[in-house]
N, C-alpha and C positions, 0 to 999 in steps of 0.2 A: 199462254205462258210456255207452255209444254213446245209449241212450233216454234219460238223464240230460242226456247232452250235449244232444238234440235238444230236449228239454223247456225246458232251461235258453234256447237261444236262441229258441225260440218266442216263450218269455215275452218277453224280451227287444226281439223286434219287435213284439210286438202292445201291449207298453207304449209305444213309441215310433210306432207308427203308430196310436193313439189320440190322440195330440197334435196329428195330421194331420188336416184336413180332406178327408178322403176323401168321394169318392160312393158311393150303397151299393153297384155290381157289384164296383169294386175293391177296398171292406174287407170284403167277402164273400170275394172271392180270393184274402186275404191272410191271413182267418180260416180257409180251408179247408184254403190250403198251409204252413199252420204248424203244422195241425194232428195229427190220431194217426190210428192206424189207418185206417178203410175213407174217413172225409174226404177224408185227406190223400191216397191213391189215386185216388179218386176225381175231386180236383181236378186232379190232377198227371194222370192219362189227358186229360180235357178239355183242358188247357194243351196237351200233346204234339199233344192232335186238330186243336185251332185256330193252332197254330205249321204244322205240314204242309199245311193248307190256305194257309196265307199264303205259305208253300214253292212250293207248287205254283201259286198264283196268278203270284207273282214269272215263275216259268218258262215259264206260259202265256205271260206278258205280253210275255218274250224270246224265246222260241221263232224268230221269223224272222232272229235273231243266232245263233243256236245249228246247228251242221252237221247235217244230216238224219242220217247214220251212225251218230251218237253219240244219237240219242234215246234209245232206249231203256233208257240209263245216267242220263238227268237225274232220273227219280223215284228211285232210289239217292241221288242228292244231295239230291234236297229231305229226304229220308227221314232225312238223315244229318246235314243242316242243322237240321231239327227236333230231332235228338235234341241234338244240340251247343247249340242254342239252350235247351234245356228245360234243360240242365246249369246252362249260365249263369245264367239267368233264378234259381233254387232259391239257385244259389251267392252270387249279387248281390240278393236278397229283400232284405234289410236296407237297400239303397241306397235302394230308391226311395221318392220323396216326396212322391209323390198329385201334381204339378204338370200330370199327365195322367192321362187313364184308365188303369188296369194294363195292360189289351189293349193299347192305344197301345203303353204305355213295352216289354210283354214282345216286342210285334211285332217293334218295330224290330232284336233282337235275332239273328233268323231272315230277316228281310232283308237285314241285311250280308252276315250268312253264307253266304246261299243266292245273291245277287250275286257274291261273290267267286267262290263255286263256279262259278258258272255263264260268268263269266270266263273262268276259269282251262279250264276243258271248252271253250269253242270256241275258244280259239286253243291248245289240246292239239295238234293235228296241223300245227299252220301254224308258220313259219321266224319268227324273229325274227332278220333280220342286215340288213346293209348293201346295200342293193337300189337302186341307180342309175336303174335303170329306174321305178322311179314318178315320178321329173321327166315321160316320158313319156307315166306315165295320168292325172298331176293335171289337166291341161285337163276332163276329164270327169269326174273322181272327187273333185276338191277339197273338202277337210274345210270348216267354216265358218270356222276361223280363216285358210283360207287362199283365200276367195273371190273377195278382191278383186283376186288376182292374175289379169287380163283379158288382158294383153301380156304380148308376146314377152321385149321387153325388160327388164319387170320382173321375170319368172320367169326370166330368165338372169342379171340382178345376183343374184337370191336368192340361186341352183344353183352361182353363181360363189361367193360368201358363203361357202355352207354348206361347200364343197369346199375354200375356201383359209382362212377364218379359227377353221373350229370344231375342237378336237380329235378322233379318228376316234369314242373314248366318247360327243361333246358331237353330233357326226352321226349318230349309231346312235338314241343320248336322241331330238335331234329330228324325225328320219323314220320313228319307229317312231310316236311317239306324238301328234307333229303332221300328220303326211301319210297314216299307213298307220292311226291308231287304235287302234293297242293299247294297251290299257288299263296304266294304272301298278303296280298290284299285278301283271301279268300279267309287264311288262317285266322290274320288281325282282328277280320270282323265276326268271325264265331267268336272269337276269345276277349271280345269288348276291347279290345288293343290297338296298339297303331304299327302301322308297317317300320319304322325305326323300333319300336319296342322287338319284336320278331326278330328283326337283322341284328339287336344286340343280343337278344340270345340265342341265336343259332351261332353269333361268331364266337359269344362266349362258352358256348357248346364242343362248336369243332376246335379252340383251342386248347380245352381241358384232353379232347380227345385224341390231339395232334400230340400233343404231351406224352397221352399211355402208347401211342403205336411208334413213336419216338425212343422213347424208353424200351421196346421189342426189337426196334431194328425195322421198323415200317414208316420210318420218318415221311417219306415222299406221299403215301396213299392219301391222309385225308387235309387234303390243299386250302 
């Protein structure tokens, strides 16, 4: 039943990705992985081969974001991001619609994934809370959204700002992931939350705070 099923939908994309204008390596990839037996293996190792190298590239690329301790765990994720990636990829076949090369479209797949992970792995050992103390290393450490704070005075309207007119949630949103860079999937998931919960209030954050440096004569800084 199961080989009937698989048969049936084969058919079924390779009728609909003949209507497509594909280049020949992607309806070669699309004829290989829809295929039977030793093919369709054969394709589907290759896909896994060239997903883990794109894994592994990803992580090359991050590596000086990534905590030295913890290396020897990131080929475990690319490894694991490849396979989650090849799942996808087999599962969504039918989507795609030649408007890139298949490499392209299946990469991108094993990139999110192996990002996220790779996220989620360096700030694994590091706090996410309420740290006062980075008003004191922003001088040296300032993000680019927050560069153009040069004076005293205007980083103490912020500091005053953030303290008296943001919620403790809407201060935690914005010194984590404007001051400190923690990443938003990263935040969401310590704080049992979802990445649109975050984006509403960090935006509901910097517009209570676009308001007070408005109100200063600092209308342009926080964008």
């Amino acid at each position: 039943m199961v080989a009937r099923w698989h048969t049936r939908l084969a058919g079924v994309i390779l009728r609909r990705m003949h209507s497509l204008d594909l280049d020949r390596e992607s309806a070669e990839w699309v004829r290989s992985l829809t295929a039977g037996g030793e093919a369709h293996r054969s394709a589907v190792a290759r896909l896994h081969a060239l997903l883990l190298r794109v894994a592994r590239g990803e992580a090359a690329r991050r590596r000086a974001t990534l905590p030295s301790r913890g290396m020897e765990e990131v080929d475990d994720l690319c490894v694991q991001s490849a396979n989650d990636a090849l799942v996808a990829v087999l599962a969504k076949l039918d989507t795609f619609r030649g408007t890139a090369r298949f490499t392209t479209w299946a990469c991108k797949f094993v990139i999110l994934d192996v990002s996220s992970a790779l996220r989620r792995h360096a700030w694994r050992h590091r706090k996410v809370e309420l740290d006062d103390a980075v008003w004191d290393r922003l001088p040296d450490t300032a993000p680019p959204a927050l560069q153009d704070l040069q004076n005293a005075e205007l980083l103490d309207i912020l500091r005053r700002a953030v303290r008296e007119q943001l919620t403790e949630h809407q201060r935690l949103v914005f010194q984590s992931v404007t001051m400190e860079g923690v990443p938003i999937d990263v935040l969401a998931e310590r704080l049992g939350s979802t990445r649109g919960a975050i984006y509403k209030a960090l935006h509901d954050a910097r517009g209570k705070l676009r308001q007070v440096l408005a109100d200063a004569g600092y209308e342009e800084i926080v964008a």
